[in-house]
MIFI-644548 format. One line per 10 residues: number of its first residue (from 1); for each residue x, y, z of N, C-alpha, C. Coordinates in nm, 2 decimals, m for minus. Atoms other than C-alpha are relative to their C-alpha. Layout:
BEGIN
NUM) X,Y,Z,X,Y,Z,X,Y,Z  ...
//
This chain:
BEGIN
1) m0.12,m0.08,m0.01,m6.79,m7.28,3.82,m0.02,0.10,0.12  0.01,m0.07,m0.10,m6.73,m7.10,4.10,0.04,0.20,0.01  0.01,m0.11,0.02,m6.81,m6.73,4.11,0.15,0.12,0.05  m0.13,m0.04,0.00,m6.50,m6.49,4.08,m0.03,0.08,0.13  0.00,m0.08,m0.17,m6.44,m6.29,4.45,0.05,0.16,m0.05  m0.03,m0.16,0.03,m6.44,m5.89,4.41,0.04,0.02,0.13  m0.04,m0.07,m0.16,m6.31,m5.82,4.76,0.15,m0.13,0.03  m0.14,0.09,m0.07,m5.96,m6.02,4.90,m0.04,m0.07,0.15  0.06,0.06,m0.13,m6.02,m6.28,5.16,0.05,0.05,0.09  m0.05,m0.09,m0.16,m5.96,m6.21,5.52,0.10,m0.09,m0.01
11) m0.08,0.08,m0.05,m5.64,m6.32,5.60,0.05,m0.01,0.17  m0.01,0.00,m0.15,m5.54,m6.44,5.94,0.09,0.12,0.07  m0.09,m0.14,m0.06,m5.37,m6.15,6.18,0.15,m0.09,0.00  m0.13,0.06,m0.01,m5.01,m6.13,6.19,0.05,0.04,0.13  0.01,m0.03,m0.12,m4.99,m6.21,6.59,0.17,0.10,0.01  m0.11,m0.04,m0.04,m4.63,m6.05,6.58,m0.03,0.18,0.02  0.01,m0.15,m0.01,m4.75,m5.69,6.55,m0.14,0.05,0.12  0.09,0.01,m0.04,m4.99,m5.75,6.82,0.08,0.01,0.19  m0.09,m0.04,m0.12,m4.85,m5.60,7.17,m0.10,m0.09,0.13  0.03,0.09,m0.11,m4.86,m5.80,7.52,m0.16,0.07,0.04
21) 0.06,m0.09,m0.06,m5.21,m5.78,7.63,m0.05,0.03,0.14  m0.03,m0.01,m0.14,m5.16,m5.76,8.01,0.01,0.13,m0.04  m0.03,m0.14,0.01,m5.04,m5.44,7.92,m0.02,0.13,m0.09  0.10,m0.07,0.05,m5.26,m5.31,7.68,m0.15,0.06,0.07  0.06,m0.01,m0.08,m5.49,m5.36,7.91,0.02,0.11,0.13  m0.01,m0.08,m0.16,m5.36,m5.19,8.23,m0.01,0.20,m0.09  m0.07,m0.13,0.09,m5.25,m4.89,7.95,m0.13,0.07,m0.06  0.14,m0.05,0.02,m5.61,m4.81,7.81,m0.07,0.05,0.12  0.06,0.00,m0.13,m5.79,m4.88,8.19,0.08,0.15,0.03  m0.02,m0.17,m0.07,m5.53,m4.58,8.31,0.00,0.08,m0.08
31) 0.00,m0.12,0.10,m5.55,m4.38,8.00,m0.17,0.04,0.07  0.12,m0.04,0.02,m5.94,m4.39,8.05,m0.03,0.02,0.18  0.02,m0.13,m0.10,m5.94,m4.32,8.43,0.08,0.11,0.05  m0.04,m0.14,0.04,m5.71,m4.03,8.38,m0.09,0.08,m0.07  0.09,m0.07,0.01,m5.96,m3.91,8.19,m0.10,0.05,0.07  0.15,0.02,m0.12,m6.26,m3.98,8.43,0.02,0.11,0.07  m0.05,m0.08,m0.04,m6.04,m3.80,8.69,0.01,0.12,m0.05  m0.06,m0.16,0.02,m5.91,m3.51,8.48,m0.16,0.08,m0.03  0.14,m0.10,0.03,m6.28,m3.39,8.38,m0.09,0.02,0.13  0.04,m0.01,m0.09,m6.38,m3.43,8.72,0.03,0.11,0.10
41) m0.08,m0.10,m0.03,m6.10,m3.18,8.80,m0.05,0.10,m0.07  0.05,m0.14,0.11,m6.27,m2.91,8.57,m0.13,0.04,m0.01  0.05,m0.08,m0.07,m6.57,m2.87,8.77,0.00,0.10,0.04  0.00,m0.12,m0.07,m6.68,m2.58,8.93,0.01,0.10,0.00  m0.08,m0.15,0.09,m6.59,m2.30,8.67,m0.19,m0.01,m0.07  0.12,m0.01,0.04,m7.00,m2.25,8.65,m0.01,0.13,m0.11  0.01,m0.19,0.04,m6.99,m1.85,8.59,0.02,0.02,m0.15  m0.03,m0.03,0.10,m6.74,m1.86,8.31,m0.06,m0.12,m0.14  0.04,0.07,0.08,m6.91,m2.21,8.16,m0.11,0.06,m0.13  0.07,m0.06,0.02,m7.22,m2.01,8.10,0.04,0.13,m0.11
51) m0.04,m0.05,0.05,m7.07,m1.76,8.00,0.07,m0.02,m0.17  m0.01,0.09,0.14,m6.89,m1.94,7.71,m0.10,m0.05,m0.10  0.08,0.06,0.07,m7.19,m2.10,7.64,m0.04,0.14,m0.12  0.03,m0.15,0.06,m7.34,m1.71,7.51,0.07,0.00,m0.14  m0.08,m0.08,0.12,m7.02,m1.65,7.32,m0.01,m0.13,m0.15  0.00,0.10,0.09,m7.04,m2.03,7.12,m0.15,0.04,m0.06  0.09,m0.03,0.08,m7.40,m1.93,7.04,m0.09,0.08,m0.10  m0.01,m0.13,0.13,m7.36,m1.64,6.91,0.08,m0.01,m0.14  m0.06,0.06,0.13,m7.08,m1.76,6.72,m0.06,m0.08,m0.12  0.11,0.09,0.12,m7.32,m2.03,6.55,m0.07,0.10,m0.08
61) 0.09,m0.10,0.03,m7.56,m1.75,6.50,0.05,0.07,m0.13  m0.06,m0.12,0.12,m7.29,m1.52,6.30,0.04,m0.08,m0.11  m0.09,0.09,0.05,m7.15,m1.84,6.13,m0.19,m0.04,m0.13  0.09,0.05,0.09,m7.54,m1.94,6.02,m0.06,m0.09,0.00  0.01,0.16,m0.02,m7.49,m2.27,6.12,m0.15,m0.05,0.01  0.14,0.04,m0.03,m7.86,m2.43,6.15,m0.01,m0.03,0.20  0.04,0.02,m0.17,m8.01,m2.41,6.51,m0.04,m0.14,0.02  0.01,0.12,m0.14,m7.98,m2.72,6.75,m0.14,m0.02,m0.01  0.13,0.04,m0.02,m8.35,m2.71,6.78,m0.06,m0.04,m0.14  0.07,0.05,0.05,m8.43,m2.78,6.46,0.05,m0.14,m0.02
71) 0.02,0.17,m0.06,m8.29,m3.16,6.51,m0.06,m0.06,0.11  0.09,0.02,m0.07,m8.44,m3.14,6.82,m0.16,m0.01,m0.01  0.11,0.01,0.04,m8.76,m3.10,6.69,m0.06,m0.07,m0.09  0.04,0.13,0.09,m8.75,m3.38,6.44,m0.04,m0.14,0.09  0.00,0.14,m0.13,m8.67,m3.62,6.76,m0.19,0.01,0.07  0.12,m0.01,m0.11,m8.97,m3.46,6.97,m0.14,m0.04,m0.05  0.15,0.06,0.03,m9.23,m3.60,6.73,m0.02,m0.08,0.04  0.03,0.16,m0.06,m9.18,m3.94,6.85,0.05,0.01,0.14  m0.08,m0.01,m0.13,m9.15,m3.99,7.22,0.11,m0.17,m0.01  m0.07,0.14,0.02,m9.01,m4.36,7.12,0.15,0.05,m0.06
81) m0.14,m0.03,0.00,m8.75,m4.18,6.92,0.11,0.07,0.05  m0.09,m0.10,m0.11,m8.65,m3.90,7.15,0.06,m0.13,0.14  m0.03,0.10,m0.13,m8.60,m4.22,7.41,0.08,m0.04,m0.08  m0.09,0.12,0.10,m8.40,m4.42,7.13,0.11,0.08,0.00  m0.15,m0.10,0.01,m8.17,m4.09,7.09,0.08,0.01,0.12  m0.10,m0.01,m0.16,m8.13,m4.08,7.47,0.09,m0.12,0.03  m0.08,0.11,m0.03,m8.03,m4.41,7.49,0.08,m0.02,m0.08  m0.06,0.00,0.08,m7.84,m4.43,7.24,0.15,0.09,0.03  m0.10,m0.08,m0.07,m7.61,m4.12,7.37,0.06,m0.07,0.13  m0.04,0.04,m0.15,m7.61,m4.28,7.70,0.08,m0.18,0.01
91) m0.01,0.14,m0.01,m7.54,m4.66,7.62,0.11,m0.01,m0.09  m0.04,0.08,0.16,m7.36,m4.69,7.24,0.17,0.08,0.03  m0.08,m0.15,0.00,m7.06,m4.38,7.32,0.12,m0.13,0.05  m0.04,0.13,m0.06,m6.83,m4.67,7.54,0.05,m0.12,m0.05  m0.01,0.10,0.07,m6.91,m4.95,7.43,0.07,m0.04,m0.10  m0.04,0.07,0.14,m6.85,m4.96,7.09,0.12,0.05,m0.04  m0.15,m0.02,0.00,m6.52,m4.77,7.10,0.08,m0.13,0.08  m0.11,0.13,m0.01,m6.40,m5.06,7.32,0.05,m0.10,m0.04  0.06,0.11,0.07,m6.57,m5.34,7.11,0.13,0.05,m0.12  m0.10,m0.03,0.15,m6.34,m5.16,6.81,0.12,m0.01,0.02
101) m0.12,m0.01,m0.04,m6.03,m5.14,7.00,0.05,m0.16,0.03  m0.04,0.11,m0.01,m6.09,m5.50,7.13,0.04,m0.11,m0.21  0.00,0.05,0.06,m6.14,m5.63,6.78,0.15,0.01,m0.10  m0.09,m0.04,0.09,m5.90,m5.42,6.57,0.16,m0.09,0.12  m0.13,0.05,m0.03,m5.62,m5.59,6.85,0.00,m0.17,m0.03  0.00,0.10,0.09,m5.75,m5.92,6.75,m0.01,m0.05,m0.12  0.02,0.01,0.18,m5.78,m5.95,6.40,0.08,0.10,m0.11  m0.10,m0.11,0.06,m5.61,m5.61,6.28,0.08,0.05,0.11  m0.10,m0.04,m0.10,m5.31,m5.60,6.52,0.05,0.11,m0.07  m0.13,m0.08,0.17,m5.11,m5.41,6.19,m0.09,0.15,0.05
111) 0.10,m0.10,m0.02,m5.43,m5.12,6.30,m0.01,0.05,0.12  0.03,m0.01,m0.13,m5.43,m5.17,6.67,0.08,0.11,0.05  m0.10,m0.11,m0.14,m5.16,m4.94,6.83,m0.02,0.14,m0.05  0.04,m0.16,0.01,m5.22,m4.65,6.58,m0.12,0.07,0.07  0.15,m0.05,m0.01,m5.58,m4.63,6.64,0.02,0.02,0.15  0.03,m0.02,m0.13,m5.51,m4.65,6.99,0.08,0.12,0.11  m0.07,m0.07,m0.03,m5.25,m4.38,7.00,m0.05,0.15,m0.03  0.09,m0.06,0.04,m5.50,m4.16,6.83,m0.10,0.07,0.05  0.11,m0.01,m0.03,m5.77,m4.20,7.01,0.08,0.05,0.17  m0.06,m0.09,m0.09,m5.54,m4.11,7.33,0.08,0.13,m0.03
121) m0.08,m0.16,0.04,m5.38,m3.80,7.18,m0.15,0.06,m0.01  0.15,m0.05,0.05,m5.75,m3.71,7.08,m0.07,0.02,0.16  0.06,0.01,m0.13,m5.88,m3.77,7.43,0.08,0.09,0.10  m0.10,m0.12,m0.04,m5.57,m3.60,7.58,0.00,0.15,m0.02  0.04,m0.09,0.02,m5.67,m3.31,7.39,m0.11,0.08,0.02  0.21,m0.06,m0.08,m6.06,m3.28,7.48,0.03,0.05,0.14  m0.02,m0.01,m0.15,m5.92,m3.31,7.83,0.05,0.15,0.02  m0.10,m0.15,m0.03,m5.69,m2.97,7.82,m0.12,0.11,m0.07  0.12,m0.07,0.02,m5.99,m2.82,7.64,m0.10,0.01,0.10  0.09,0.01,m0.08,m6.22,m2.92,7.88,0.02,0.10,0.14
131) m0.03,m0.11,m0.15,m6.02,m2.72,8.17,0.07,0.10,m0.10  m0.04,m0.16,0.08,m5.94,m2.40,7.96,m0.12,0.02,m0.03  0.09,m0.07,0.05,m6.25,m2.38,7.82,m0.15,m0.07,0.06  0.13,0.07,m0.03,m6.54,m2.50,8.01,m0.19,0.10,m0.08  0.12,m0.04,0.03,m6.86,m2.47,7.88,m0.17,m0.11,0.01  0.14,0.06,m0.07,m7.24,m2.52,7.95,m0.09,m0.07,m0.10  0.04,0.06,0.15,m7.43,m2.74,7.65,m0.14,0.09,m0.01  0.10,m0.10,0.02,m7.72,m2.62,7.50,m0.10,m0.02,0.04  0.11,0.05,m0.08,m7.96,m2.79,7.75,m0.01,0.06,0.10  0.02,m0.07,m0.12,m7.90,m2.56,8.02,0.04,0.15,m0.07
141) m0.04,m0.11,0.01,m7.83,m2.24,7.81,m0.17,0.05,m0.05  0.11,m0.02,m0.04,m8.19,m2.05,7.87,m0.04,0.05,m0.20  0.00,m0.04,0.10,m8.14,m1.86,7.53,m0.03,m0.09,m0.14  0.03,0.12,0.10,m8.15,m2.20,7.33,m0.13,m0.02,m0.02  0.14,0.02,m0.02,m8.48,m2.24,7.43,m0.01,m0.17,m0.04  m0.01,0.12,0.01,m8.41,m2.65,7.39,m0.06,m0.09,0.12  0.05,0.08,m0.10,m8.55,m2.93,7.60,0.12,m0.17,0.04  m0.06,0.13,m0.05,m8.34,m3.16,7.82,m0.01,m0.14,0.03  0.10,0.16,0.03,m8.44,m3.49,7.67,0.01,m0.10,0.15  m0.03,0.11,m0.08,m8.28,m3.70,7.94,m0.06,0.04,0.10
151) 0.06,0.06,m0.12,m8.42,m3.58,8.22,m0.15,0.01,0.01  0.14,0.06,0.04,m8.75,m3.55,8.08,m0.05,m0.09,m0.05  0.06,0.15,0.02,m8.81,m3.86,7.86,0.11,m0.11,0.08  m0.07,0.12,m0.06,m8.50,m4.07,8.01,0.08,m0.09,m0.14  m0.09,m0.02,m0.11,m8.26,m4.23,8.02,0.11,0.13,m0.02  m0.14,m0.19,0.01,m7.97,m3.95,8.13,0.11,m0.08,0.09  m0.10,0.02,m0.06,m7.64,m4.03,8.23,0.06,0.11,0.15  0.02,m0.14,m0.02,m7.67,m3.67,8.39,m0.07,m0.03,0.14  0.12,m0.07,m0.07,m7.78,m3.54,8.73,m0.05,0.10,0.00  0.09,m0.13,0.02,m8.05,m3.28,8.79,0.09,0.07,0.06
161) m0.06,m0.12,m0.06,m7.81,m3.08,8.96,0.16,0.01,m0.06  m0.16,0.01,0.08,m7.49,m3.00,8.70,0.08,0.07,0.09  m0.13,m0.03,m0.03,m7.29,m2.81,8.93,0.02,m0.11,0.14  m0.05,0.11,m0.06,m7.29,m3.10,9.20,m0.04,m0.15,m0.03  0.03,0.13,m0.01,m7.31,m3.38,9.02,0.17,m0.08,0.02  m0.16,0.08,m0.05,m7.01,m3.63,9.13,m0.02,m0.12,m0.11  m0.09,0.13,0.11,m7.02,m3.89,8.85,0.00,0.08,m0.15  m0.06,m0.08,0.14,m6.95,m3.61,8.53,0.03,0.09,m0.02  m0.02,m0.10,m0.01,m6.86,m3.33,8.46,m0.08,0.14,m0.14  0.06,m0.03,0.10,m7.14,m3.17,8.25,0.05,0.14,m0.07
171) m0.09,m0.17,0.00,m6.93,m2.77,8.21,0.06,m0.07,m0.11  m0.10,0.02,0.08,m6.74,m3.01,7.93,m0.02,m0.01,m0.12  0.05,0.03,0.15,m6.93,m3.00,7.61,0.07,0.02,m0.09  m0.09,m0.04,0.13,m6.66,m2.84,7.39,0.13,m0.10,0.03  0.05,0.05,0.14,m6.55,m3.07,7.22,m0.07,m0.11,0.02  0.13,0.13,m0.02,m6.80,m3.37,7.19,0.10,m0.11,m0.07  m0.12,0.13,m0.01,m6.57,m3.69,7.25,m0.09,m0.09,m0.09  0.07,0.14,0.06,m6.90,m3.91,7.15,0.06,0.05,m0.21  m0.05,0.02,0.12,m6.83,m3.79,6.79,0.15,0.01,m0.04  m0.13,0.04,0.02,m6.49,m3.75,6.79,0.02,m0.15,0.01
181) m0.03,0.15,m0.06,m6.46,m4.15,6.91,m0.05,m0.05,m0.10  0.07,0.07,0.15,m6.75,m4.26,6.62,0.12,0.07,m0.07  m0.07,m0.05,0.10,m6.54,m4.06,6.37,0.10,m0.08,m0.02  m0.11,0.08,m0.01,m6.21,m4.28,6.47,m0.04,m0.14,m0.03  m0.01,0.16,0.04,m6.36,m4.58,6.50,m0.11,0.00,m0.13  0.08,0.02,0.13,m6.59,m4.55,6.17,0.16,0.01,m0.10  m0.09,0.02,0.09,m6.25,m4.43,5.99,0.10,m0.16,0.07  m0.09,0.13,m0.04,m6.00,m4.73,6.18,m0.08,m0.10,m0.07  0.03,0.13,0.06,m6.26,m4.96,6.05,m0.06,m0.02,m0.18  m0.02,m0.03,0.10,m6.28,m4.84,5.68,0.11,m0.01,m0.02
191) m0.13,0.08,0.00,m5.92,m4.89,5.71,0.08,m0.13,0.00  m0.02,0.13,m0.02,m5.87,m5.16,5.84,m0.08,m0.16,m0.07  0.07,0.07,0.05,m6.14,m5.39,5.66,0.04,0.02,m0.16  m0.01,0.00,0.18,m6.18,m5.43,5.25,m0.16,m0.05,m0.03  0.13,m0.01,0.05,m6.59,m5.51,5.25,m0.05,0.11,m0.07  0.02,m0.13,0.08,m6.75,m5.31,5.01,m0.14,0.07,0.09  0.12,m0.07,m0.11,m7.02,m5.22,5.26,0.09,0.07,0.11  m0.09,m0.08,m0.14,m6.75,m5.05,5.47,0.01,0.11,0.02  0.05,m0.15,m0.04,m6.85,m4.71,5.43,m0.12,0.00,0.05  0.10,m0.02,m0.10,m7.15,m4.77,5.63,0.01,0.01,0.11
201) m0.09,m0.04,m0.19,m6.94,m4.74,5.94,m0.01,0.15,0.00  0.01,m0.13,m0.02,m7.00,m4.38,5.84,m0.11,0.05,0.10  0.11,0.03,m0.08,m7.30,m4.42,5.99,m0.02,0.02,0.13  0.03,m0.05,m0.11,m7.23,m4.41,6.30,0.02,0.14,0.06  m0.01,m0.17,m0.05,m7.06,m4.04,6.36,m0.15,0.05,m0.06  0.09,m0.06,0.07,m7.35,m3.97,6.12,m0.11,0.03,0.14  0.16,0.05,m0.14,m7.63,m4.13,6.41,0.05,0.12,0.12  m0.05,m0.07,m0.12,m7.39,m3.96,6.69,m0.05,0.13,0.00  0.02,m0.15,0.00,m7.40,m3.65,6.57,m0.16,0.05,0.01  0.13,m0.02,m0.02,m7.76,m3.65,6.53,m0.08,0.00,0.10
211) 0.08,0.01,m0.12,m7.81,m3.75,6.86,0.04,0.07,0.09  m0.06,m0.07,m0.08,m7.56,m3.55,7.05,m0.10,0.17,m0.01  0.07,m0.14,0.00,m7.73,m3.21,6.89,m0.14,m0.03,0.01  0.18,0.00,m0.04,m8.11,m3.33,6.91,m0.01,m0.05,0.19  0.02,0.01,m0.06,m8.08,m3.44,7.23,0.07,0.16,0.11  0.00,m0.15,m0.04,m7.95,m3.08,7.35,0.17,m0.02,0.10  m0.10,0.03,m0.09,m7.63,m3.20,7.49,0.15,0.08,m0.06  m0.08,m0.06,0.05,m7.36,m3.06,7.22,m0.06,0.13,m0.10  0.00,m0.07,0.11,m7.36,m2.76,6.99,0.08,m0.09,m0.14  m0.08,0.05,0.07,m7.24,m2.80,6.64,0.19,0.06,m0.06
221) m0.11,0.03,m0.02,m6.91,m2.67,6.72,0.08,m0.04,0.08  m0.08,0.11,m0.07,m6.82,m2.91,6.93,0.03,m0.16,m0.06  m0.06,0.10,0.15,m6.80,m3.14,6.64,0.05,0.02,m0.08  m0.09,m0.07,0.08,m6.64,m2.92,6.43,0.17,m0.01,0.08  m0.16,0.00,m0.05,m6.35,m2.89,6.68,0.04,m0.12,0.04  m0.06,0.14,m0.01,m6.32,m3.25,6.77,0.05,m0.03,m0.13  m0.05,0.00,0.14,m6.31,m3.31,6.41,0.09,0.04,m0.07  m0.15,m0.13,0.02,m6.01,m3.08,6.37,0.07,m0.03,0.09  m0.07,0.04,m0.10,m5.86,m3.18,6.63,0.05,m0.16,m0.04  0.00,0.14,0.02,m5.88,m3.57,6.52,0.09,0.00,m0.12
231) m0.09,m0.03,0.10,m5.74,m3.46,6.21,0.14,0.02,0.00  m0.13,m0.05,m0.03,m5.43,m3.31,6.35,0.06,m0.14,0.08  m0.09,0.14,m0.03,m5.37,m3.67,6.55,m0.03,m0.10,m0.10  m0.05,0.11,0.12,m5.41,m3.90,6.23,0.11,0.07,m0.06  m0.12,m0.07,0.07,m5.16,m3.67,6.09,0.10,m0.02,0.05  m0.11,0.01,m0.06,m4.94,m3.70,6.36,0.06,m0.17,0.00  m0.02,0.11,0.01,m4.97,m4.08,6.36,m0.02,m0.04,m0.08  0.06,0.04,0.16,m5.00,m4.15,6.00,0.13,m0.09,0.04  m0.07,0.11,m0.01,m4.84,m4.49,5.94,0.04,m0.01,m0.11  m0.11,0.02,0.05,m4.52,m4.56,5.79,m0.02,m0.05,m0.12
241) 0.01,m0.01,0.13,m4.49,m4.55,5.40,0.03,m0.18,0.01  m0.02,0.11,0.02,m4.57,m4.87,5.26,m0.07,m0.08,0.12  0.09,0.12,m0.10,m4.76,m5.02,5.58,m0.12,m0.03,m0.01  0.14,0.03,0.03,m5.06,m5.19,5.59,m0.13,0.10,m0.01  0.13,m0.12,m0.01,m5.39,m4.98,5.50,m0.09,m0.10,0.01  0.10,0.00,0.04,m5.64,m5.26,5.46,0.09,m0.14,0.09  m0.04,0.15,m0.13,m5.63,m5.66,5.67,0.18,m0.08,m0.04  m0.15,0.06,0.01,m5.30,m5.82,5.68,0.02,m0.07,m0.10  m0.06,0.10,0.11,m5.11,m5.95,5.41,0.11,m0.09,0.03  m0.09,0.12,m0.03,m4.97,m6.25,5.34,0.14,0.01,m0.01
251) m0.17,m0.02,0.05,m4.55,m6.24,5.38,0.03,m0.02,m0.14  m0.07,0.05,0.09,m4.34,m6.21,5.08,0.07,m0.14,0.03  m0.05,0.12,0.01,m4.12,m6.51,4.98,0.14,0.05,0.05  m0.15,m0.07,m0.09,m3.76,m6.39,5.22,m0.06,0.09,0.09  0.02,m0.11,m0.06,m3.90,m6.14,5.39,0.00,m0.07,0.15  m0.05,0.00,m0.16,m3.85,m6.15,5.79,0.01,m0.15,0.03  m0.02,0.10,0.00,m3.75,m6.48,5.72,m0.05,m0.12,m0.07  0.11,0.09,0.02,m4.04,m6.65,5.56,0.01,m0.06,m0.13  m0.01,0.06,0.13,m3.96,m6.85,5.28,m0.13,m0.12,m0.06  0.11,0.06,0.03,m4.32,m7.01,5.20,m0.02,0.07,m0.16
261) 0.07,m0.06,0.10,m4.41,m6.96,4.86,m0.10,0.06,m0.02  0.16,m0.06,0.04,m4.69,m6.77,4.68,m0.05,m0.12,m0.04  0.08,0.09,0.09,m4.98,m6.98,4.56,m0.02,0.02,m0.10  m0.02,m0.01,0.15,m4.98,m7.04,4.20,m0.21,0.01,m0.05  0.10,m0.02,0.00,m5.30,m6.88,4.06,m0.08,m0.13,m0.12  0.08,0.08,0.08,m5.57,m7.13,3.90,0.05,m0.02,m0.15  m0.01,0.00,0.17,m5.48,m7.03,3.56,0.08,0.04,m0.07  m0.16,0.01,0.04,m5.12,m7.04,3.55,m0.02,m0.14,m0.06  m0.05,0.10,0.00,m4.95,m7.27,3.33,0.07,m0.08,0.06  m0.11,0.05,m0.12,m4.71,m7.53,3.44,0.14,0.11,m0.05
271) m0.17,m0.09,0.01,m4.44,m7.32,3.26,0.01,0.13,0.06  0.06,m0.09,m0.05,m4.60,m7.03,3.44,0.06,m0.01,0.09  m0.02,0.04,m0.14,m4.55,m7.19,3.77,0.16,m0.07,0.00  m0.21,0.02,m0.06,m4.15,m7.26,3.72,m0.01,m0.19,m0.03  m0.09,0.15,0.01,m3.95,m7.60,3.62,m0.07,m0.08,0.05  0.00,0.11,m0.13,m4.06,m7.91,3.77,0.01,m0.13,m0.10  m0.07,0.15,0.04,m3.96,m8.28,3.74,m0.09,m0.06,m0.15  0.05,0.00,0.18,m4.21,m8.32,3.42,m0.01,0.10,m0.08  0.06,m0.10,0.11,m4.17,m8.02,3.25,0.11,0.03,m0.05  m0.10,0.00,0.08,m3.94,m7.90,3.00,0.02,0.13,m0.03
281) 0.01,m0.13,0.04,m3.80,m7.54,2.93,m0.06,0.01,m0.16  0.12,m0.01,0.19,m4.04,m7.39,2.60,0.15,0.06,m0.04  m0.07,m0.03,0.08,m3.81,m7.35,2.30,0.05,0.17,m0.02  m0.07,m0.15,m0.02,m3.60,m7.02,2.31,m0.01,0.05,0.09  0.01,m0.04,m0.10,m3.64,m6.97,2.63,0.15,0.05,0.08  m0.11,m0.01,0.04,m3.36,m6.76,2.77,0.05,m0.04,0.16  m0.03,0.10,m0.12,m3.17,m6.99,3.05,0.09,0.09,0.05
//
């Protein structure tokens, strides 16, 4: 006998809710170098970065919050894991937000456009933060007394020289996009799936976060306010009553045309499963 299934199979995507992708493509590419650009634009405000930095760490201070160094000081036992955190910051941040974006448009189209309307309102937002509020992380604020993993163990996406470096814009730590991004795509794919192992996608904001503050690059409110901020665009994009939460379902029987029947479950009768050429309506049955 074959074992009963506690989870709903995958069913195939429904290509119709799945937008051209020529032009998903061009639409992401210039969303994400508008970004590149606009933080590159929010250079050069050193004085008041610094500055900021002070007032954020005092803030933590009056708040209570646990000091930055002591996750940094869990990493600096191992130089293997202080390298695994760098890379990990420097390699995983990218990637796997596109890997989610690529997937969720093939397989969960019904998931695709919110997630990706989301994660540009979210991104749109870090950006206008980033020029109002520049600030210096806690790897260059003297007061932290922290150690700047990347450019001592390696790797660093980072040059030694933050106010001219030309490929980032280091003054932008508030808010910390890497966890804002894990956060989205760990919830989009808790959504979008039905494995019961699918809260281990928590996992990753969890790792991010751990590695953004050990490695000396974010405070922890710059997680706090992405996280608040991400909040305010699932809210704004919350999808339409009654729409898909979990992988595509199969059409009703009329619905946007589709007159395929349901499949009649194993352990229906025939009179279960409706009339047919050998069967007979059961006695008092009401016609």
């Amino acid at each position: 006998m074959e074992p009963a299934r506690t989870e709903p199979a995958d069913q195939e995507p429904d290509i119709r809710a799945r937008p051209p992708l020529v032009r998903e493509f061009l639409l992401v590419a210039g969303l994400f170098l508008a970004y590149k650009f606009g933080r590159r634009a929010a250079n050069g405000h050193v004085e008041q970065a610094f500055h900021n930095a002070g007032n954020v760490w005092d803030l933590e201070r009056a708040l209570r919050l646990p000091g930055e160094g002591a996750v940094q000081g869990l990493l600096l036992h191992s130089e293997t894991l202080i390298h695994a955190a760098n890379t990990y910051y420097a390699a995983v941040h990218f990637p796997a937000t596109a890997l989610f974006l690529i997937w969720l448009y093939w397989r969960r189209p019904g998931h695709y456009v919110r997630s990706r309307r989301v994660l540009a309102a979210l991104t749109a937002a870090a950006l206008a933060l980033h020029l109002l509020f520049p600030l210096a992380p806690p790897r260059m604020l003297p007061a932290a007394g922290l150690v700047d993993t990347g450019q001592v163990y390696g790797p660093t996406v980072y040059g030694q020289t933050p106010a001219t470096d030309t490929m980032a814009n280091q003054f932008a730590a508030m808010p910390s996009l890497h966890v804002g991004w894990a956060v989205m795509v760990a919830v989009g794919l808790i959504a979008a799936t039905r494995s019961r192992w699918r809260l281990l996608w928590l996992l990753h904001p969890a790792i991010t976060l751990l590695v953004v503050v050990g490695t000396a690059n974010h405070y922890w409110l710059d997680a706090v306010v992405v996280v608040a901020l991400l909040a305010v665009a699932l809210a704004a994009f919350r999808p339409p009553r009654g729409a898909l939460t979990g992988p595509e379902q199969p059409s009703r029987p009329g619905a946007w045309g589709n007159t395929a029947p349901f499949p009649v479950p194993a352990y229906a009768t025939a009179a279960d499963a409706g009339p047919g050429p050998h069967t007979r309506p059961r006695a008092g049955a009401v016609r």
